[in-house]
C-alpha positions in Angstrom: 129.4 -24.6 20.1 131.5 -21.4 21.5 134.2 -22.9 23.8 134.3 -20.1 25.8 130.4 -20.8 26.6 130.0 -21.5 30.6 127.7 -24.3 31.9 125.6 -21.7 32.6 125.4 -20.2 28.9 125.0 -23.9 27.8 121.8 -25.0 30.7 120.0 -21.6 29.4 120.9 -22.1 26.1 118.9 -25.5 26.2 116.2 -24.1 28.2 115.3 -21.5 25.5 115.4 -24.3 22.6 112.7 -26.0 25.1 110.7 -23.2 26.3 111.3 -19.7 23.8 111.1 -16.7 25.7 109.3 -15.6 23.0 106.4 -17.5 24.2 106.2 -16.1 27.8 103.7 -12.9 28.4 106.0 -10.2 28.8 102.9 -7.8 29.2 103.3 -9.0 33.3 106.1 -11.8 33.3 109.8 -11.7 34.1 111.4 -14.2 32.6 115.1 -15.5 31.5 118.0 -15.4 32.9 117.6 -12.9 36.3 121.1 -13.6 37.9 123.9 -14.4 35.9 127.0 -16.2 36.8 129.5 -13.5 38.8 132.7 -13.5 37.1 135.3 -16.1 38.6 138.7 -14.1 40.0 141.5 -14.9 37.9 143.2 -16.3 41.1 140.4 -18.9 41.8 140.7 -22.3 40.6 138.2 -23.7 37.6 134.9 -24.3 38.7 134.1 -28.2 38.5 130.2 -27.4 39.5 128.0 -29.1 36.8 124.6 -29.5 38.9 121.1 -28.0 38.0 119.0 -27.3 40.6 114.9 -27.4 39.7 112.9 -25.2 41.9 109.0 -23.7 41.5 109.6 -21.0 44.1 113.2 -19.8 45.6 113.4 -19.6 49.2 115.9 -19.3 51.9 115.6 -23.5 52.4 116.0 -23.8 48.7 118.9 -22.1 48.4 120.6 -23.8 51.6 119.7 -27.2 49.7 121.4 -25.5 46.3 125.0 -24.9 48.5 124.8 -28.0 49.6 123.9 -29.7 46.7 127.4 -27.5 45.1 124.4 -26.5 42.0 126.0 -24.2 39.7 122.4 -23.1 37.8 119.0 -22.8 39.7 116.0 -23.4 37.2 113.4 -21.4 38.9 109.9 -21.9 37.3 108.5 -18.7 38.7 110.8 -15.5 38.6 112.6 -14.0 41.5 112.4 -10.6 40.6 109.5 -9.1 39.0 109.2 -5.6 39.5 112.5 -2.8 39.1 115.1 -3.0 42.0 116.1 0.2 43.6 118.4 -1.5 45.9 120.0 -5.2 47.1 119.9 -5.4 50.7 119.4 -7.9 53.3 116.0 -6.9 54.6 114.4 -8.1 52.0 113.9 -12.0 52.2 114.2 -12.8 48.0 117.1 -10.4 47.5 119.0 -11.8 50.7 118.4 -15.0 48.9 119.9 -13.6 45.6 123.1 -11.6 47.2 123.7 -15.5 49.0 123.9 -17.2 45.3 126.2 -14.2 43.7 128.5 -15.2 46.3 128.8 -18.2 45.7 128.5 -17.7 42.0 125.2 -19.4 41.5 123.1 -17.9 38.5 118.9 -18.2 38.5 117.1 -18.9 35.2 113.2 -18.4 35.6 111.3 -19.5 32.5 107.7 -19.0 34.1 104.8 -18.4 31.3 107.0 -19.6 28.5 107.1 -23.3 30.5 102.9 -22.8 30.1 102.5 -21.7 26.5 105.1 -24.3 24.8 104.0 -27.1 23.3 104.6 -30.0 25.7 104.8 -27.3 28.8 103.1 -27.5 31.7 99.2 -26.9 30.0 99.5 -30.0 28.0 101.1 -31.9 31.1 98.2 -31.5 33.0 96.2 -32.3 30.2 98.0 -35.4 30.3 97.3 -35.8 33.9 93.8 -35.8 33.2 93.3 -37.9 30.3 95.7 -40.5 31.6 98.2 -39.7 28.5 96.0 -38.9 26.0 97.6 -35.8 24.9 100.9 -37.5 24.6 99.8 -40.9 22.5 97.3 -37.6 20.4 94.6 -39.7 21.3 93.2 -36.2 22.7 93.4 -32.9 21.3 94.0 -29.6 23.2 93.7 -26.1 22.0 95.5 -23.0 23.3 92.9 -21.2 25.3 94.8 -18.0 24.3 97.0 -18.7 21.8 99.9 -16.5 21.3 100.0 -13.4 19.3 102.9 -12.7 17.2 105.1 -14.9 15.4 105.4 -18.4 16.6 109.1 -20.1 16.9 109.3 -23.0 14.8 107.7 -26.6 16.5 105.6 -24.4 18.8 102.5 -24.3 16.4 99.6 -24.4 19.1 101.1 -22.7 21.4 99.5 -20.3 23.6 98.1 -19.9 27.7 95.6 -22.4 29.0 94.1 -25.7 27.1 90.6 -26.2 26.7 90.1 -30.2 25.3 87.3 -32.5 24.9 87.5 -35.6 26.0 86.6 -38.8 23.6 84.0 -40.1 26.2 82.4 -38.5 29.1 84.1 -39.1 32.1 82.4 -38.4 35.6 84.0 -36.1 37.9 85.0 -38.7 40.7 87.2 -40.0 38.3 88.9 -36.9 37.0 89.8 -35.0 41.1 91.2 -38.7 41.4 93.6 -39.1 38.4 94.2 -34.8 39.1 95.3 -35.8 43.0 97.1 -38.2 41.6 99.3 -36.4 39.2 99.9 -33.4 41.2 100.5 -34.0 44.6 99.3 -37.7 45.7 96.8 -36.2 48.6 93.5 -37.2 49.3 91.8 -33.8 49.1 91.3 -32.0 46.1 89.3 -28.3 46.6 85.9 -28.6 44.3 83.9 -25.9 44.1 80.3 -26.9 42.0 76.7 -26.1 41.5 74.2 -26.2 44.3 72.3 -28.7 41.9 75.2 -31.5 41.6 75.8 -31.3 45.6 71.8 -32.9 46.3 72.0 -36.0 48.3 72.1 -39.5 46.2 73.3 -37.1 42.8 75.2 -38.9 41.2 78.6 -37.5 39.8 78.6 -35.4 37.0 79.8 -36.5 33.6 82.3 -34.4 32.1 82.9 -34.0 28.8 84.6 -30.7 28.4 88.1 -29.1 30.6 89.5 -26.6 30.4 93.3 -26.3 32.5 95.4 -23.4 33.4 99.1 -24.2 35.9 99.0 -21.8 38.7 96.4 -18.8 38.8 94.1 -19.7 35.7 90.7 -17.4 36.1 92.1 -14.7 33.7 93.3 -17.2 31.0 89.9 -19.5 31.0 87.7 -16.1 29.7 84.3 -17.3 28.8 85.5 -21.1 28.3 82.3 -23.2 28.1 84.3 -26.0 29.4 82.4 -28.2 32.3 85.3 -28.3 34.7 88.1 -25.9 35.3 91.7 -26.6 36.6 93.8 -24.8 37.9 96.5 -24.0 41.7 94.0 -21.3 42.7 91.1 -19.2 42.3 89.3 -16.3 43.7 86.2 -16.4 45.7 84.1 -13.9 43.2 86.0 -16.1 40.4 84.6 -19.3 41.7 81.4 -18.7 42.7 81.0 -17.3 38.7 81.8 -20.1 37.1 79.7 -22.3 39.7 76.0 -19.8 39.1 77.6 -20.4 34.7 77.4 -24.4 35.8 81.2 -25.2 35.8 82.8 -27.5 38.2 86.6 -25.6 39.6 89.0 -27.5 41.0 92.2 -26.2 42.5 94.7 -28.1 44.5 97.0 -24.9 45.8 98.8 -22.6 42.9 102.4 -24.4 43.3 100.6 -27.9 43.6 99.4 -27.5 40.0 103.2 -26.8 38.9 105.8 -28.9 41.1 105.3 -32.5 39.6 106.2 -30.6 36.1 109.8 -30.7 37.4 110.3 -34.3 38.1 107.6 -36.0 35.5 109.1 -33.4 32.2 111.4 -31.1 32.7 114.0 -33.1 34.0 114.4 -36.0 31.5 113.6 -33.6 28.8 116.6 -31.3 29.8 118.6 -34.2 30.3 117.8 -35.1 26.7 118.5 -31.6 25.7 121.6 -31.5 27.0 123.4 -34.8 25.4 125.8 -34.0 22.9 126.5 -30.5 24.3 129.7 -29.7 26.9 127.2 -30.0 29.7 126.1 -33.3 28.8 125.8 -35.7 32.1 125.3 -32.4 33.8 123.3 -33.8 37.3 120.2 -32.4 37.8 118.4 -32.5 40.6 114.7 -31.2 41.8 114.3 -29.6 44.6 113.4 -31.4 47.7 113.3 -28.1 50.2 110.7 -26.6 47.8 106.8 -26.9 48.6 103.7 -24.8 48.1 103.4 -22.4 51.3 100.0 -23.5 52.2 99.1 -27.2 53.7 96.2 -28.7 55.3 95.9 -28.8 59.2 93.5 -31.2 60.8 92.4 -29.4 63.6 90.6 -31.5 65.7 93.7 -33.3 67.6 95.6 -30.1 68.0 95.9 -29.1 71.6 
C-alpha cells in the first residue's frame, strides 16, 4: 500500500475492486470519483476524519447530515455531475452542494451503472429480494439482460445490465409485490400495472414463472424480455402499457426505492469487509438517513 495514499485514495480504491468502472455504461453514465479531496494547507492540522457517508441521491439535506456526521468521502450511487460544467456557482442547487463539500474538503465518489452490472450489485440484489435468497445460496440462476461488451475484469463473469431469471416453481404475483415491498421500502403499496384479463373480478393471481429486474429506470435495459413480470423504480406510460397489451405484469415502487435498501443490506458490510487489512480499516460508515426518493404517497382524503 502507498503510504502517502489518503483515506480518500484508499475508500475509492476498494470501491473499484467491488464495482470496476469498467463495468459502468460510459455511452451515458458518469461515474468515479467526481470531486476529489481539496488539498489540505500546510498550516492545517492532520485530518482525523475517517467516516463514509452512503447516499443514492446528493442533496442540500444530505450534505448538512455529511458535516455533521464530520464524513470525509460521500459514496454517491447516482452521479452528481453528468453533463460538462461551464461554471460553479451558487444558483445552481447540485453545484452549491459541491462548492459546500470542497470547502470543507469532502470528496464524492459515484459508482452508478457499475454498482448494477457487477456481479453481486444491485441486479442480483433485487433478484435476491425476490426469490427470498435464491441468488445468493445459487439455488436460482440469473442472466445479464445485456451483458457487457468488452473485456470483463476478472470475478465479474456474468456481468452485464438487468437480470432476467426463472424461478424453480411458479410463484403467484401476490406473493412476489409482497416479498418486493418488503425488501425495498417496507410500504404497503407497490405500483402494478397488468393485463385487462388478470384484473376480472374473482381472477385469481397470476403465477409467475419468469422476471425480469432492472434498479432505477429499467424499460431500455428489459428489450424484448419474455419475462412475465418486470421490476423496476420507474417506467413510462407508453413503456407500460406495451408490455401490459405483450402480457407482462410491471411493477415499480419509485426509481430511488428500487436502489436505497442496496446501501444498508450490501454495500455497507461488503465495504466494511473490503476495507479490513487496509489503513482505512474500522473506517465508520454510515448510510444516509437525510436521503429519500423525492416522490411519496399523499392520502388525500383527510387533507383540509
Amino acid at each position: 500500500m502507498d503510504t502517502s495514499a489518503t483515506f480518500t485514495d484508499i475508500v475509492v480504491a476498494a470501491m473499484r475492486k467491488l464495482f470496476p468502472e469498467e463495468l459502468a455504461d460510459k455511452s451515458w453514465d458518469n461515474t468515479g470519483l467526481l470531486l476529489g479531496e481539496a488539498p489540505r494547507s500546510s498550516s492545517a492540522p492532520n485530518d482525523e476524519r475517517s467516516t463514509v457517508l452512503l447516499t443514492n441521491d446528493l442533496t442540500a439535506e444530505v450534505v448538512d447530515e455529511a458535516l455533521k456526521e464530520r464524513a470525509r468521502v460521500i459514496i454517491c450511487y447516482h452521479p452528481v455531475i453528468f453533463k460538462g460544467i461551464k461554471s460553479l456557482t451558487t444558483q445552481d442547487p447540485m453545484q452549491l452542494q459541491l462548492l459546500r463539500l470542497a470547502a470543507e474538503r469532502i470528496s464524492v465518489y459515484c459508482p452508478h451503472s457499475a454498482v448494477d452490472a457487477a456481479v453481486g450489485g444491485m441486479c442480483d440484489w433485487l433478484c435476491d429480494i425476490l426469490t427470498m435468497g435464491g441468488v445468493h445460496r445459487q439455488q436460482v440462476v440469473c442472466k445479464a439482460l445485456r451483458p457487457i461488451s468488452g473485456p470483463i475484469p476478472q470475478g465479474q463473469e456474468g456481468a452485464g445490465y438487468g437480470r432476467e431469471m426463472v424461478l424453480p416453481q411458479e410463484t403467484d404475483l401476490h406473493t412476489l409485490l409482497r416479498r418486493l415491498s418488503a425488501g425495498t421500502t417496507g410500504s404497503p403499496y407497490v405500483m402494478v400495472a397488468m393485463p385487462e384479463r388478470m384484473k376480472r373480478p374473482g381472477q385469481p393471481p397470476p403465477m409467475i414463472s419468469k422476471i425480469a429486474v432492472c434498479p432505477g429506470s429499467g424499460a431500455s435495459v428489459f428489450g424484448d424480455t419474455d419475462a412475465d413480470l418486470l421490476v423496476t423504480g420507474e417506467m413510462s406510460h407508453h413503456e407500460a402499457l406495451r408490455h401490459t397489451q405483450l402480457g407482462r405484469v410491471v411493477a415499480t415502487v419509485f426509481h430511488s426505492n428500487s436502489e436505497r435498501r442496496y446501501l444498508r443490506d450490501v454495500l455497507r458490510p461488503t465495504l466494511e469487509k473490503r476495507l479490513q487489512g487496509t489503513p482505512a480499516s474500522g473506517a465508520r460508515i454510515v448510510v444516509s438517513s437525510a436521503d429519500r426518493d423525492p416522490y411519496e404517497i399523499i392520502n388525500v382524503q383527510p387533507l383540509a
